[in-house]
Backbone atoms as SQL, in Angstrom:
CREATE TABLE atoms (id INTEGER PRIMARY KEY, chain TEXT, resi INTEGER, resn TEXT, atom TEXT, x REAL, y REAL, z REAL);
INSERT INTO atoms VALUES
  (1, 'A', 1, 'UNK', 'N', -12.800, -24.168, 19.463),
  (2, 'A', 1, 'UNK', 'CA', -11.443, -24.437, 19.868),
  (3, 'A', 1, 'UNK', 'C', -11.036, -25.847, 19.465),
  (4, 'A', 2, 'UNK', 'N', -11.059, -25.958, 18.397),
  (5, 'A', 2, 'UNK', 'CA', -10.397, -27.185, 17.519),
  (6, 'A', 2, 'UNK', 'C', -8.680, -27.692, 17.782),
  (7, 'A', 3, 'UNK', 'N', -8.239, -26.288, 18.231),
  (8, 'A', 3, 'UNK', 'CA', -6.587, -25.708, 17.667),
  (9, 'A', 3, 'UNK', 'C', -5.965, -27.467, 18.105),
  (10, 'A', 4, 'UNK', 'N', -6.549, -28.361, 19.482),
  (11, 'A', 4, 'UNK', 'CA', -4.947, -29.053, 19.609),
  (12, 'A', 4, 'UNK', 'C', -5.585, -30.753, 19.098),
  (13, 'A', 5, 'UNK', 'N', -6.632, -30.753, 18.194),
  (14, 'A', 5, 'UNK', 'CA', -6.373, -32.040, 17.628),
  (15, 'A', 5, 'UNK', 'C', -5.133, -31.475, 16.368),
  (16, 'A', 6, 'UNK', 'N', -4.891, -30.754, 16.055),
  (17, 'A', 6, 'UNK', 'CA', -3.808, -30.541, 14.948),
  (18, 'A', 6, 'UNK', 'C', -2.482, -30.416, 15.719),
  (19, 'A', 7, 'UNK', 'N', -2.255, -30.322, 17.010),
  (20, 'A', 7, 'UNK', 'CA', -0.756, -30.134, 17.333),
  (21, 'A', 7, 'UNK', 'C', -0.430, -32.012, 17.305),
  (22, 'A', 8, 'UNK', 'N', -0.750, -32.841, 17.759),
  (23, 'A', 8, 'UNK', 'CA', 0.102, -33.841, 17.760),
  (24, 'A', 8, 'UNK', 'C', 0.337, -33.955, 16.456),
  (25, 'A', 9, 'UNK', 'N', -0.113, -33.726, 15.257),
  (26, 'A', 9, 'UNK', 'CA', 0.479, -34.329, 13.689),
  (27, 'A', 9, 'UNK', 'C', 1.906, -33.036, 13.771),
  (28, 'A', 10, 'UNK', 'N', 1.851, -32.298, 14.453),
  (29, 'A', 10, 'UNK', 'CA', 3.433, -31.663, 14.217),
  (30, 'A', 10, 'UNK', 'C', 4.575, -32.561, 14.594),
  (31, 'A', 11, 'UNK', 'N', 5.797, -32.189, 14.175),
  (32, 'A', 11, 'UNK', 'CA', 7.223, -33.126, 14.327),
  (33, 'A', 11, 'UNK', 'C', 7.347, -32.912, 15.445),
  (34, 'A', 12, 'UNK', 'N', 8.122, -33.914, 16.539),
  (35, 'A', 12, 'UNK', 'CA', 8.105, -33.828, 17.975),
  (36, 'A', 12, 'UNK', 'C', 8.919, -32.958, 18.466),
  (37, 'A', 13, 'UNK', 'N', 10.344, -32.205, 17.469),
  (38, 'A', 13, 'UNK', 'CA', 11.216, -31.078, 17.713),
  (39, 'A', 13, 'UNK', 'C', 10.261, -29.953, 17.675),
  (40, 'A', 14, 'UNK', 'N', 8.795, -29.510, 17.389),
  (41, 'A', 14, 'UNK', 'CA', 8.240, -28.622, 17.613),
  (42, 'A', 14, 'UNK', 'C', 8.269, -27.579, 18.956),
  (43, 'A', 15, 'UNK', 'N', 8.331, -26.402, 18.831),
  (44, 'A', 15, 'UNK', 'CA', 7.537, -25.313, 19.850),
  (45, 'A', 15, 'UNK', 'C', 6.493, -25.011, 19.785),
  (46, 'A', 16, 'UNK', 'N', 5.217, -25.283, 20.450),
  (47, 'A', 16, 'UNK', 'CA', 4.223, -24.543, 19.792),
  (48, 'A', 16, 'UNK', 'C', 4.085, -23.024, 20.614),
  (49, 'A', 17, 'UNK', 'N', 3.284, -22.414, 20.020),
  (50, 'A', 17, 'UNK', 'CA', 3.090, -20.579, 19.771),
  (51, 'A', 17, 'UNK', 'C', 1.579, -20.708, 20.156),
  (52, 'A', 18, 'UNK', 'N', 1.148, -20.520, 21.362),
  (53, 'A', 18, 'UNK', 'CA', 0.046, -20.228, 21.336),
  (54, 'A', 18, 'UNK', 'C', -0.721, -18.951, 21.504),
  (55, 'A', 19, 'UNK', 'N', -1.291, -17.817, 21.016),
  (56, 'A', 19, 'UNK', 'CA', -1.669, -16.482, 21.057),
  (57, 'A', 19, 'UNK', 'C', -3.141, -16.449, 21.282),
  (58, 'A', 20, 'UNK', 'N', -3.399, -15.640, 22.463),
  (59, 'A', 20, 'UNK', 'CA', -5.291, -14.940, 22.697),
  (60, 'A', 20, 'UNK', 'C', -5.234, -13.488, 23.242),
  (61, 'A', 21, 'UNK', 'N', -5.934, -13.139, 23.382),
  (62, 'A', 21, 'UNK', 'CA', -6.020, -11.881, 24.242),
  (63, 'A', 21, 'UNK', 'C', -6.551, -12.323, 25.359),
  (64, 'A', 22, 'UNK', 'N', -7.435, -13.151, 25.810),
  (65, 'A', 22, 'UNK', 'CA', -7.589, -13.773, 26.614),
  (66, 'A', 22, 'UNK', 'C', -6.818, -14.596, 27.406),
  (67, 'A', 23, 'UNK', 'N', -6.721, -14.182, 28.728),
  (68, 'A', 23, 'UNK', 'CA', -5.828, -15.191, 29.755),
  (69, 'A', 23, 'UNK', 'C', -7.054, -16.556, 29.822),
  (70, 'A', 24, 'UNK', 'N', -7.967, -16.450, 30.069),
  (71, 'A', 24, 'UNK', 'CA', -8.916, -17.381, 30.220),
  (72, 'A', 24, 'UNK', 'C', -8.971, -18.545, 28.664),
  (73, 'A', 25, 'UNK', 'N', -9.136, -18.033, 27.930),
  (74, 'A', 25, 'UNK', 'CA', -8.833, -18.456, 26.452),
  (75, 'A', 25, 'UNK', 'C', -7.632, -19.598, 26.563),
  (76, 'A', 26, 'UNK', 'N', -6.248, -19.081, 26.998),
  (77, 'A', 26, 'UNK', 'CA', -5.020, -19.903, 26.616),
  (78, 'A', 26, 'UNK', 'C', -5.192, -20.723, 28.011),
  (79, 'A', 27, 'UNK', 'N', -5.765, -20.511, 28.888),
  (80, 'A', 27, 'UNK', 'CA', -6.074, -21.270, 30.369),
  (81, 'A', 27, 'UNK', 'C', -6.852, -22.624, 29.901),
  (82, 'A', 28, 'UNK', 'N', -7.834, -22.295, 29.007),
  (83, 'A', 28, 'UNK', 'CA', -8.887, -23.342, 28.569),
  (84, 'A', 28, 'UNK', 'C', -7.912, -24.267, 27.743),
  (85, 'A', 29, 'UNK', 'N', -6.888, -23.207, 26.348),
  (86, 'A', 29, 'UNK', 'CA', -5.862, -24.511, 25.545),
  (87, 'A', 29, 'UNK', 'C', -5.160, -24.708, 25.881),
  (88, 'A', 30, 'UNK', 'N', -4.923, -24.189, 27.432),
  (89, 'A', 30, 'UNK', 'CA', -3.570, -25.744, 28.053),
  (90, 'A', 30, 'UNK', 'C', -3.807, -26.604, 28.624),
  (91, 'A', 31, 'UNK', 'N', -5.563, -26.659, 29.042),
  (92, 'A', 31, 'UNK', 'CA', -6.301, -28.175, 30.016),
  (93, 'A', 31, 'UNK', 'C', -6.350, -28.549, 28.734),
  (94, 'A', 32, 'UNK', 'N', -6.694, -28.469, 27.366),
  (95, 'A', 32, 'UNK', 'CA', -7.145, -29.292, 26.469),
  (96, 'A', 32, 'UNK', 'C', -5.648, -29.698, 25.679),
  (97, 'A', 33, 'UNK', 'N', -4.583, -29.022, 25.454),
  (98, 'A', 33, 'UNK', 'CA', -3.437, -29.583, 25.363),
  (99, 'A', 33, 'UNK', 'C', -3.083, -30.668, 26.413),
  (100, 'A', 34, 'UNK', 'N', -3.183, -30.655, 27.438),
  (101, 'A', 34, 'UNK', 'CA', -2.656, -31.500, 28.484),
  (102, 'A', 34, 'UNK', 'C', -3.626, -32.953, 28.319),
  (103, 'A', 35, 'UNK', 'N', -5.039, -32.365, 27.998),
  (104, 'A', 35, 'UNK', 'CA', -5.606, -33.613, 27.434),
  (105, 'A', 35, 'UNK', 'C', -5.216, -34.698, 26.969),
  (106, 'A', 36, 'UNK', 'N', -4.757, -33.897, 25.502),
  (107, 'A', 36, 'UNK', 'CA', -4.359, -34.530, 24.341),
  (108, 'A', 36, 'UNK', 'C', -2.894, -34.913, 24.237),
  (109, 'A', 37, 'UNK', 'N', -2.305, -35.020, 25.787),
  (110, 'A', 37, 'UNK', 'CA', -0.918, -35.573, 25.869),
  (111, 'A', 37, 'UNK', 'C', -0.015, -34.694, 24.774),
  (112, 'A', 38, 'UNK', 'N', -0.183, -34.207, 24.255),
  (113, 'A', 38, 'UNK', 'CA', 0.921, -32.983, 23.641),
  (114, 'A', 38, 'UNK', 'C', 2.494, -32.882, 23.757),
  (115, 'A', 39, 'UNK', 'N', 3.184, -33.468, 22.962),
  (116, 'A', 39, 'UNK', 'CA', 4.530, -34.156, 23.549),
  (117, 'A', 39, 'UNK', 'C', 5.155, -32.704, 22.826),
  (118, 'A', 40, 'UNK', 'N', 5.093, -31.637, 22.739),
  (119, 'A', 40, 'UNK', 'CA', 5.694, -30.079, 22.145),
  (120, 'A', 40, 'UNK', 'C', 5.614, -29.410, 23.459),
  (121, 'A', 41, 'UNK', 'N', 6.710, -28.707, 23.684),
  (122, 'A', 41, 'UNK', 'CA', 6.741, -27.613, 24.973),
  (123, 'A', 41, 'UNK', 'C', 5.844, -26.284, 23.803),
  (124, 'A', 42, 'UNK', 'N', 5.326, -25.581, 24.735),
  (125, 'A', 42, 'UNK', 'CA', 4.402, -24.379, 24.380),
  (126, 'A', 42, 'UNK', 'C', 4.709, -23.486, 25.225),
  (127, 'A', 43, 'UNK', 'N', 4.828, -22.153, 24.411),
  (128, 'A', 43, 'UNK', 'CA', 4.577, -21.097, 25.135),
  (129, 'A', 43, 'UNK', 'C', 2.846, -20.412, 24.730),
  (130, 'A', 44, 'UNK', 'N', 2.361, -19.815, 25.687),
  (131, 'A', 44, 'UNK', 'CA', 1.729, -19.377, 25.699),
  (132, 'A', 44, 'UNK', 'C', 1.471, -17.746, 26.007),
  (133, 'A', 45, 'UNK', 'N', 0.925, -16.877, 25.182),
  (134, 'A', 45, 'UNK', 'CA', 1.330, -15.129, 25.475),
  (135, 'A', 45, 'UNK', 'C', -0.371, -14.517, 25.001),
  (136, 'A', 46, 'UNK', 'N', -0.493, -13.604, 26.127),
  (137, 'A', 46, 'UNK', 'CA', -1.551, -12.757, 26.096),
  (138, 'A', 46, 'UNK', 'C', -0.958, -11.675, 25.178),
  (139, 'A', 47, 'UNK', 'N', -1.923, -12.014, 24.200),
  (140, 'A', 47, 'UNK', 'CA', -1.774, -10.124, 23.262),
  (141, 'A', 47, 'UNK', 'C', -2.666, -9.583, 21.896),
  (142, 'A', 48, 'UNK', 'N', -2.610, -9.112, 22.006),
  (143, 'A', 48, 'UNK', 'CA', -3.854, -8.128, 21.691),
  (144, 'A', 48, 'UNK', 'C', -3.607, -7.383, 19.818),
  (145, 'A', 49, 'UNK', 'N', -1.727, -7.345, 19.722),
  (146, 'A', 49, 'UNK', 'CA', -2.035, -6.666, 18.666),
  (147, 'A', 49, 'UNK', 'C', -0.996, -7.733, 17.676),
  (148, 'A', 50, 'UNK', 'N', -0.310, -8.726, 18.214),
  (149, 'A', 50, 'UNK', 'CA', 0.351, -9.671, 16.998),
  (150, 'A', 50, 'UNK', 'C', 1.491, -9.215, 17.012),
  (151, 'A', 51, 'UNK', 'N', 2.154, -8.233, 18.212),
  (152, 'A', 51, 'UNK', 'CA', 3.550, -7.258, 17.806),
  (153, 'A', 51, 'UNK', 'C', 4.183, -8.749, 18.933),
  (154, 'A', 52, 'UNK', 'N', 4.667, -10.052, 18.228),
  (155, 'A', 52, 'UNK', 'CA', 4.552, -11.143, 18.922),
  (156, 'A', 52, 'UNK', 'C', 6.554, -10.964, 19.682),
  (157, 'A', 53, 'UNK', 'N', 7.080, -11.163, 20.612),
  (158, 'A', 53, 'UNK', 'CA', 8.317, -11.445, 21.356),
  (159, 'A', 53, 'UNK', 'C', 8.816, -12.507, 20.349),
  (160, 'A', 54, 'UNK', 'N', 9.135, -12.236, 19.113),
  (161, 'A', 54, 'UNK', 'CA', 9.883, -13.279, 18.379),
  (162, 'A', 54, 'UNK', 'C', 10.751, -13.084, 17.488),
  (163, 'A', 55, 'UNK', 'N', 11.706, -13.737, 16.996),
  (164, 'A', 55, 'UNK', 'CA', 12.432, -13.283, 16.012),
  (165, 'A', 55, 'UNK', 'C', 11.981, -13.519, 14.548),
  (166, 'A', 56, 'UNK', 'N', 12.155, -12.844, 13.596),
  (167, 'A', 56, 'UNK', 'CA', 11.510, -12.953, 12.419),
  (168, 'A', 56, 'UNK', 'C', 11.878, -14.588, 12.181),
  (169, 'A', 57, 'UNK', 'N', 10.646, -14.518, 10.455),
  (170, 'A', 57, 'UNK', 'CA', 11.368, -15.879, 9.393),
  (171, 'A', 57, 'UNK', 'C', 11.757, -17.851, 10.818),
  (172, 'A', 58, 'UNK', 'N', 10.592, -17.338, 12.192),
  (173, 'A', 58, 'UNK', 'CA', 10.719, -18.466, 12.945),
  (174, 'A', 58, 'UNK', 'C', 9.651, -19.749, 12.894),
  (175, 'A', 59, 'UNK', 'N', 8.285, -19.233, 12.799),
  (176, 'A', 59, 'UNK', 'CA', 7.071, -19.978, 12.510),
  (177, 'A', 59, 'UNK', 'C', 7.050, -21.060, 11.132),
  (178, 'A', 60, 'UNK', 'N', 7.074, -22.183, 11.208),
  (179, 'A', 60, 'UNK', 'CA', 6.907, -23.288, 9.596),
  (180, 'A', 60, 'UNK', 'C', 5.148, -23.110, 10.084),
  (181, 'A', 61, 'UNK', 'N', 4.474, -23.570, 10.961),
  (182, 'A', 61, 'UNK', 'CA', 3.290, -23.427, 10.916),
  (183, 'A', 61, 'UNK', 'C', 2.364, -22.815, 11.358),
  (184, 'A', 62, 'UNK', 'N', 1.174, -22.103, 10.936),
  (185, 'A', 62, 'UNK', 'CA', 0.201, -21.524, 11.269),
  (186, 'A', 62, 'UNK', 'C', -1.279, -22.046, 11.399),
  (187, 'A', 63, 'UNK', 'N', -1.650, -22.854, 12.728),
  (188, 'A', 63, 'UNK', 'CA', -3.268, -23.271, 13.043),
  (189, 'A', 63, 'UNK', 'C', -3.921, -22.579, 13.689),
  (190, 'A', 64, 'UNK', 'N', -4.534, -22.055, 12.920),
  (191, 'A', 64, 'UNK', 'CA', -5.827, -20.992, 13.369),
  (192, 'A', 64, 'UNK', 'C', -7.649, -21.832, 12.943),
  (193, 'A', 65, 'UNK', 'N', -8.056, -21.496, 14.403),
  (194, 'A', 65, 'UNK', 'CA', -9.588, -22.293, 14.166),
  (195, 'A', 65, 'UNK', 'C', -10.366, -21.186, 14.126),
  (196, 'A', 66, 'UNK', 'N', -10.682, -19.947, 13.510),
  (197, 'A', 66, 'UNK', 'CA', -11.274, -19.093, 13.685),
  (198, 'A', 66, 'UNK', 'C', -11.051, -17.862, 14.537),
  (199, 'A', 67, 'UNK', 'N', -9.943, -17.979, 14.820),
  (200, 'A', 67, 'UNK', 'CA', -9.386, -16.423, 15.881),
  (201, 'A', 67, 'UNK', 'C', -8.930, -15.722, 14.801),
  (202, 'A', 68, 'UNK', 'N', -8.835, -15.623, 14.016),
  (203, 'A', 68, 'UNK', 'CA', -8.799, -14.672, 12.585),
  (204, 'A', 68, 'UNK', 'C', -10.052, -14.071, 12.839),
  (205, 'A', 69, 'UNK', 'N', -11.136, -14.250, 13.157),
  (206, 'A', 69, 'UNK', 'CA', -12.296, -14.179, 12.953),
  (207, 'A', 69, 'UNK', 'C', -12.300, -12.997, 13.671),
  (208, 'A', 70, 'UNK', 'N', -12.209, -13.560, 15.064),
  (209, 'A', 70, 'UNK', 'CA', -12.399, -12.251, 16.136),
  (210, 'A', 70, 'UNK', 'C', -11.127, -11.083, 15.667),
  (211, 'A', 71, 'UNK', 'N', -10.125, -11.559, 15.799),
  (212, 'A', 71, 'UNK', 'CA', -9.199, -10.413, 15.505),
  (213, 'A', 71, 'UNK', 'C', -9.300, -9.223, 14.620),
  (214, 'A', 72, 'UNK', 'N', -10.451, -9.965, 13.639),
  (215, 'A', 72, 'UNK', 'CA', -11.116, -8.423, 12.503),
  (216, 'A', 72, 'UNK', 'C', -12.422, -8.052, 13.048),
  (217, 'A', 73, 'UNK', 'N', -12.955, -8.494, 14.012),
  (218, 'A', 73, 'UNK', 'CA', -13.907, -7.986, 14.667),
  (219, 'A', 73, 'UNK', 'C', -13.768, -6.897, 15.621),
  (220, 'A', 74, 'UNK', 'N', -12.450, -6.973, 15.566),
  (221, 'A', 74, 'UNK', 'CA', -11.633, -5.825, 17.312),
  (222, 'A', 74, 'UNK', 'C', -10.814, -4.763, 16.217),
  (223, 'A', 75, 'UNK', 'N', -10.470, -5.274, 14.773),
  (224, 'A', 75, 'UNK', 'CA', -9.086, -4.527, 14.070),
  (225, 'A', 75, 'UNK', 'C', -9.354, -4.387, 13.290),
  (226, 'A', 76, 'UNK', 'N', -8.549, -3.431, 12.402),
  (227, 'A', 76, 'UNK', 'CA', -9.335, -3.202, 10.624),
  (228, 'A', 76, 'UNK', 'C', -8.344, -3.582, 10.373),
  (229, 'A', 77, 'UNK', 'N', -7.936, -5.280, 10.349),
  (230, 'A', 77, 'UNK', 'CA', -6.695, -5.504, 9.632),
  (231, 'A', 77, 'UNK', 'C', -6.422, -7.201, 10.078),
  (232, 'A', 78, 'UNK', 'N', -6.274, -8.023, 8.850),
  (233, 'A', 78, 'UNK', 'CA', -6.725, -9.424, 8.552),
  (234, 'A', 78, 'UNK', 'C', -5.548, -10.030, 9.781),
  (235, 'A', 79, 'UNK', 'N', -5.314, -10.437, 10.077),
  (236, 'A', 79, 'UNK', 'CA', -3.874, -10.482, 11.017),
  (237, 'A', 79, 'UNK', 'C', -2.562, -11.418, 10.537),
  (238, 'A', 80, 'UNK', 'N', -2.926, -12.246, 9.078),
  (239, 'A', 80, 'UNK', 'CA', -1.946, -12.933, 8.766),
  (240, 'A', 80, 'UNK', 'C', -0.680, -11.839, 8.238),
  (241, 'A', 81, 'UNK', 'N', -1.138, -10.835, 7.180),
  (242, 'A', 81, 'UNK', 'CA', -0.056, -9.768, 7.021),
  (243, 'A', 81, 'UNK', 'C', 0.745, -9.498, 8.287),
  (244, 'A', 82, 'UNK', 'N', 0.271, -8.957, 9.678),
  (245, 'A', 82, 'UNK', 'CA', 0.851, -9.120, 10.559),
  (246, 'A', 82, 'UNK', 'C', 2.006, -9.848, 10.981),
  (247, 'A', 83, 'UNK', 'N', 1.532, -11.178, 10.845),
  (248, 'A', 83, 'UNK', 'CA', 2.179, -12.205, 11.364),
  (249, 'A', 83, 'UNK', 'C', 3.274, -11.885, 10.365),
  (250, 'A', 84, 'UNK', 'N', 3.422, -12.451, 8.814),
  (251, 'A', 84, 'UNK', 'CA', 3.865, -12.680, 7.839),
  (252, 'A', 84, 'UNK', 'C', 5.515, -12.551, 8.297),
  (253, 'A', 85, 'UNK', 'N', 5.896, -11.309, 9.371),
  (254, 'A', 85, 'UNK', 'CA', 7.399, -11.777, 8.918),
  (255, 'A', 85, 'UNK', 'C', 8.093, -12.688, 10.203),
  (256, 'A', 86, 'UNK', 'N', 7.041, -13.139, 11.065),
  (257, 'A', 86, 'UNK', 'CA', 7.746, -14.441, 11.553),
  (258, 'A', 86, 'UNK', 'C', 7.703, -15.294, 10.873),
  (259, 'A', 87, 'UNK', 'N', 6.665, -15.417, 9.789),
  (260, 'A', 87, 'UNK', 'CA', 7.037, -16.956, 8.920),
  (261, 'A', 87, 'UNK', 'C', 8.235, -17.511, 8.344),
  (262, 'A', 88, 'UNK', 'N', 8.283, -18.342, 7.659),
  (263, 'A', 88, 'UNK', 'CA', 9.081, -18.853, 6.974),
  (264, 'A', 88, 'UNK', 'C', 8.108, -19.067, 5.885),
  (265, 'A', 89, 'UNK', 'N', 8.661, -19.705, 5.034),
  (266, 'A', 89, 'UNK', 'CA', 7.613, -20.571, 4.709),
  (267, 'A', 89, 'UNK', 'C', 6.426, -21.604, 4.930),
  (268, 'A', 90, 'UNK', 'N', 5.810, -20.708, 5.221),
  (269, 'A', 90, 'UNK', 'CA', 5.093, -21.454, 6.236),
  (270, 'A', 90, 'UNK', 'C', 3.469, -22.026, 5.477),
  (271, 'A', 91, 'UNK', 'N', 2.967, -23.126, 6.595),
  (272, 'A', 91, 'UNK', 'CA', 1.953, -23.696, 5.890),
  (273, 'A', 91, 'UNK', 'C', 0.970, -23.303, 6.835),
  (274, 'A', 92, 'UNK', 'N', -0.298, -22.760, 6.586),
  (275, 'A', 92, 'UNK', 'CA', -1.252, -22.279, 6.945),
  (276, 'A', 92, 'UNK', 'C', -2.265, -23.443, 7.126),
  (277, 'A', 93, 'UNK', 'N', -2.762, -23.621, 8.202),
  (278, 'A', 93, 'UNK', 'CA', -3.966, -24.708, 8.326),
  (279, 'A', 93, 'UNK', 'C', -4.802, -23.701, 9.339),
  (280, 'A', 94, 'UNK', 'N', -6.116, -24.043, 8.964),
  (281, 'A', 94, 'UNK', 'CA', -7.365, -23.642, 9.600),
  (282, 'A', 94, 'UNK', 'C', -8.838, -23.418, 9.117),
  (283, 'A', 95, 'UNK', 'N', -9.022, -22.396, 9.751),
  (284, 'A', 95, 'UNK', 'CA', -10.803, -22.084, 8.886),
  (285, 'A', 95, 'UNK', 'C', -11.302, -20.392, 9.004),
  (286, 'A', 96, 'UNK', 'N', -11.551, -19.561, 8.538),
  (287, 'A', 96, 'UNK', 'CA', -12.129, -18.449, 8.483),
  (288, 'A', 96, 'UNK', 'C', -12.985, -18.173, 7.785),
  (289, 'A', 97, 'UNK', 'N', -13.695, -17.283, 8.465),
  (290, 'A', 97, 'UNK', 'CA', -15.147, -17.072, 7.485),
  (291, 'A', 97, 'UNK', 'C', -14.946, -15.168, 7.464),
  (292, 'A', 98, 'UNK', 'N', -14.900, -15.046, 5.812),
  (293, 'A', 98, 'UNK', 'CA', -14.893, -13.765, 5.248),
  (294, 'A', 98, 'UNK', 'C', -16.542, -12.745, 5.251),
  (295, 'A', 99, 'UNK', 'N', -15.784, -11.754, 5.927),
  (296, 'A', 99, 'UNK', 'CA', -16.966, -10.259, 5.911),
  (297, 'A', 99, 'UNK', 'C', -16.694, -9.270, 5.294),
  (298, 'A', 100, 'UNK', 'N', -17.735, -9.122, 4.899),
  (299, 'A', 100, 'UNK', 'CA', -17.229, -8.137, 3.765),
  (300, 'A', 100, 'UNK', 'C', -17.819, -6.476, 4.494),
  (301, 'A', 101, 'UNK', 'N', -17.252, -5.710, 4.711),
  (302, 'A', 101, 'UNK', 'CA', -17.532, -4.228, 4.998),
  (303, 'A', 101, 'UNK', 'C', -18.265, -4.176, 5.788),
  (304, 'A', 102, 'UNK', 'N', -16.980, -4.632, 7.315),
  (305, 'A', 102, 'UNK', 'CA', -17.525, -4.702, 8.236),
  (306, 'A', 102, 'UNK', 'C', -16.684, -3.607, 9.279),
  (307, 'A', 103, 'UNK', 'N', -17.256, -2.686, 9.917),
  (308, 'A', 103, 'UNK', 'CA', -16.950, -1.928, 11.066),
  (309, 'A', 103, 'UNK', 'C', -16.209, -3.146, 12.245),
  (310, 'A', 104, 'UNK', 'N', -14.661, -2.741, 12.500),
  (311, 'A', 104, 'UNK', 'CA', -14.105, -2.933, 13.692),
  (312, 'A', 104, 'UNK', 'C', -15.278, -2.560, 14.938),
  (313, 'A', 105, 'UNK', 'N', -15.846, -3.289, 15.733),
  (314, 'A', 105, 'UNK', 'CA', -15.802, -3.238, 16.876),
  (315, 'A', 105, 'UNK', 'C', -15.186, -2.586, 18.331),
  (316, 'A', 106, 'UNK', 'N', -15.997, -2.029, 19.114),
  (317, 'A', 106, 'UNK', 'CA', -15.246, -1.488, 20.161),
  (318, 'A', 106, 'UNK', 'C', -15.247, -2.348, 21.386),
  (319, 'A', 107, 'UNK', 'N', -14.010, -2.409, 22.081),
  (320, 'A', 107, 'UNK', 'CA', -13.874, -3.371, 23.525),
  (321, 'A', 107, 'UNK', 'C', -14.362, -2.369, 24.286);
């Protein structure tokens, strides 16, 4: 859970978007946002499949520390396509590590 040394380099008109399936997960990145003095209001949303409460073409950025990771561990399906039509043009920062022909997982 890297995600909030990268929120303060955002512009201070920011929203940040924070997504887990985990309530416990986004519980843990708002003591560590609050840490890091975080001058961006955040929402935070439990969900599971990326079908996100937003209007398209809204996101400029995307920081992901490896929850790409899990999300193809639960889905047969990379989750940035997903995302893709809230972006804008958007700039992607993070880290993932590629598997190759791997069986989705069952919860």
């Amino acid at each position: 859970m890297r995600l909030p040394k990268y929120i303060p380099l955002l512009p201070s008109d920011s929203l940040s978007i924070i997504t887990s399936y985990s309530i416990d997960t986004l519980k843990k990145l708002k003591q560590r946002r609050e840490q890091v003095k975080s001058r961006t209001p955040t929402l935070y949303i439990a969900n599971t499949d990326l079908k996100l409460p937003l209007k398209n073409n809204v996101i400029d950025y995307v920081i992901d520390s490896f929850s790409f990771n899990g999300f193809t561990l639960f889905n047969n399906s990379f989750p940035l396509p997903l995302l893709s039509k809230y972006l804008k043009e958007s700039k992607i920062i993070g880290s993932y590590v590629y598997y190759n022909n791997i069986r989705p997982l069952k919860r």
